[in-house]
LOTI-119652 format. One line per field, with one value per residue (C-alpha): x, y, z; residue in three letters. Coordinates in pm, whole numbers, padded with zeros to 5 digits. Layout:
N
x (X|...)
y (Y|...)
z (Z|...)
residu (ALA|...)
This chain:
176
x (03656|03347|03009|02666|02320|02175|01870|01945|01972|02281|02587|02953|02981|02676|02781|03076|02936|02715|02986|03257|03086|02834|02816|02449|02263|02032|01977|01884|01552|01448|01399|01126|01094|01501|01492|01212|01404|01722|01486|01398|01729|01857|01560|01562|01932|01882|01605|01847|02156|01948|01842|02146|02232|02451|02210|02049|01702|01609|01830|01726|01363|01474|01611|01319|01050|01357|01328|00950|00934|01158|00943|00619|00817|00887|01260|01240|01441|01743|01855|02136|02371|02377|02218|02524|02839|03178|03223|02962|02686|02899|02797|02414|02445|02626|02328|02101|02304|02352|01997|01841|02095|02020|01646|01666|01879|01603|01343|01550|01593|01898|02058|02169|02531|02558|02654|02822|02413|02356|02615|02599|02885|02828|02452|02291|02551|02669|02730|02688|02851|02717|02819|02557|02307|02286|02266|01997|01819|01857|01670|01410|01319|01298|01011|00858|00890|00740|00431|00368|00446|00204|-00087|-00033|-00002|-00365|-00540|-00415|-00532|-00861|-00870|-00770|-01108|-01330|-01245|-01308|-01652|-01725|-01639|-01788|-02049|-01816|-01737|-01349|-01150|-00978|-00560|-00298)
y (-08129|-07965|-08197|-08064|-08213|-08489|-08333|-07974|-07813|-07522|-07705|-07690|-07292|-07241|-07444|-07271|-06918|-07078|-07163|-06899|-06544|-06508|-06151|-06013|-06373|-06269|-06501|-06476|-06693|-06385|-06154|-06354|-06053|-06036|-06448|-06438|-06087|-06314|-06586|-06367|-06254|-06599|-06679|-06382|-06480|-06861|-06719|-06515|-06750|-06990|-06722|-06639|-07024|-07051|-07307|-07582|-07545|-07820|-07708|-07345|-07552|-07706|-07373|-07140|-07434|-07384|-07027|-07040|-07252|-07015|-06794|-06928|-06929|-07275|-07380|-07105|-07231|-07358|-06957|-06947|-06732|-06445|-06131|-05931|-06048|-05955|-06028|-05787|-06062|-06388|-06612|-06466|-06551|-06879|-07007|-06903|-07084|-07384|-07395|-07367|-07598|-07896|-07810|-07806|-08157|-08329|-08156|-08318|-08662|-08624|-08666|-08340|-08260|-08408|-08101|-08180|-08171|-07851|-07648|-07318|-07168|-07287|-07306|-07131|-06826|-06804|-06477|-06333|-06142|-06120|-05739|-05707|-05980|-05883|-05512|-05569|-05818|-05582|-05336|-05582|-05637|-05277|-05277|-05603|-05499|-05157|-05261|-05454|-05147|-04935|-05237|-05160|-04824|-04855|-05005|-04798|-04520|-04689|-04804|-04428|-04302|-04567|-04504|-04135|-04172|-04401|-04130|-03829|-03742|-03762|-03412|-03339|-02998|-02853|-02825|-02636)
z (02627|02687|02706|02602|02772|02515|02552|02427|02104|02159|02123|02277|02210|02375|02635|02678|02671|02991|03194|03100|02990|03286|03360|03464|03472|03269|03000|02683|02722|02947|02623|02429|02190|02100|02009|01809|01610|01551|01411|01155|01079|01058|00826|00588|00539|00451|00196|00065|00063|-00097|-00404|-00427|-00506|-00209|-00010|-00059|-00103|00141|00375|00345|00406|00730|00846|00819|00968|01267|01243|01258|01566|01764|01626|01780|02112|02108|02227|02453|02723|02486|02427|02792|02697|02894|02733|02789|02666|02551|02153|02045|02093|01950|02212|02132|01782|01816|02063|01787|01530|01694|01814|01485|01298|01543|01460|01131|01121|01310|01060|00796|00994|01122|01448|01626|01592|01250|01128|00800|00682|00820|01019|01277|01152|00725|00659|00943|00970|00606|00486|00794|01057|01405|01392|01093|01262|01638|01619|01362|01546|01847|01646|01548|01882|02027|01770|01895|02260|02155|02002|02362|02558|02342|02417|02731|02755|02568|02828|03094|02923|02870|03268|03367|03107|03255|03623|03574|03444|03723|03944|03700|03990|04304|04397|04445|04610|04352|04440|04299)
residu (UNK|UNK|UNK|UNK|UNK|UNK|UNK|UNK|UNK|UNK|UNK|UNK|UNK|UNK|UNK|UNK|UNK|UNK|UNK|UNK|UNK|UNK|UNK|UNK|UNK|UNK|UNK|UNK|UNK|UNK|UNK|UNK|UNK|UNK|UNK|UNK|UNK|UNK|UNK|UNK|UNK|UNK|UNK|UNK|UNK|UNK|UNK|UNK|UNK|UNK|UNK|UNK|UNK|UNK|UNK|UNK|UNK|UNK|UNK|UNK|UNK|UNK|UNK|UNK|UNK|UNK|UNK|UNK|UNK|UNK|UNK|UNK|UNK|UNK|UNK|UNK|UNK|UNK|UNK|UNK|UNK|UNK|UNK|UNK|UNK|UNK|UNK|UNK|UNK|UNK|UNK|UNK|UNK|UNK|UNK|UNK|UNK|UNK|UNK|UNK|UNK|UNK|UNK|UNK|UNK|UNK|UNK|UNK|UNK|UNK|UNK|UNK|UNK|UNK|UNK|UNK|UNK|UNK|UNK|UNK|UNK|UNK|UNK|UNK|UNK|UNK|UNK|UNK|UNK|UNK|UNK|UNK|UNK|UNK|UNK|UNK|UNK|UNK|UNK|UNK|UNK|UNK|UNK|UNK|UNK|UNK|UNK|UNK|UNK|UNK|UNK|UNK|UNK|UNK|UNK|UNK|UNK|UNK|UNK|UNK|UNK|UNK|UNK|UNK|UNK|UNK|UNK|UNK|UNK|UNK|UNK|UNK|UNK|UNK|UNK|UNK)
């Protein structure tokens, strides 16, 4: 039996990924950009789920206002797993899952765990596989991470311009 804090929001896979599949420590809290990427996937996949008359429209509802707080960077510090993992990123996905299906049953008044109203593995994961789902979301969040790096390769560039003309008039020996 495996027993998950009252207060969190993964449940007992999560929990088990914490205490069995440590590798590197690194969590996956630690990659802001990568959570918020697998919120997206996990939304654009109730949307579709839902058009596709697989899910229930107000539980397709409570999933994406879940997806859209992760999102916003809230629930941050329920993502544990470590990053790297064996199971091509199971344990990733399942935290996500989990996470966003105890969300969404408090969005819908529920009590967390009461997963016959919305599930990880049913509603949250349907029609999904986490080798089609992580390597995308992995994807997803190169491109987040990228458009900070190029902000701050910007103003680099622009603190490298504006030191140089402050020092336009200071004479300098030339080097090869």
């Amino acid at each position: 039996s495996v027993s998950v804090p009252a207060d969190a929001y993964y449940g007992v896979h999560t929990q088990r990924a914490i205490h069995n599949v440590e590798i590197t420590g690194s969590k996956l809290c630690d990659y802001p950009e990568f959570v918020k990427a697998l919120a997206y996937v996990k939304w654009a996949a109730a949307e579709t789920n839902c058009k596709l008359g697989m899910l229930d429209t107000k539980v397709k509802d409570a999933i994406v206002d879940a997806c859209k707080s992760i999102i916003e960077g809230k629930h941050l510090d329920q993502f544990l797993s470590d990053m790297i993992q064996g199971g091509a990123g199971t344990s990733t996905n399942m935290n996500m899952n989990e996470v966003i299906a105890n969300l969404a049953l408090e969005i819908m008044g529920y009590k967390k765990a009461e997963y016959k109203y919305c599930s990880p593995y049913d509603h949250v994961n349907m029609s999904q596989s986490t080798n089609d789902a992580y390597p995308t979301a992995v994807k997803l969040g190169i491109i987040f991470s990228n458009n900070s790096l190029g902000k701050a390769l910007q103003e680099l560039t622009d603190s490298f311009r504006q030191k140089g003309k402050e020092l336009t008039d200071v004479l300098t020996m030339g080097r090869t």
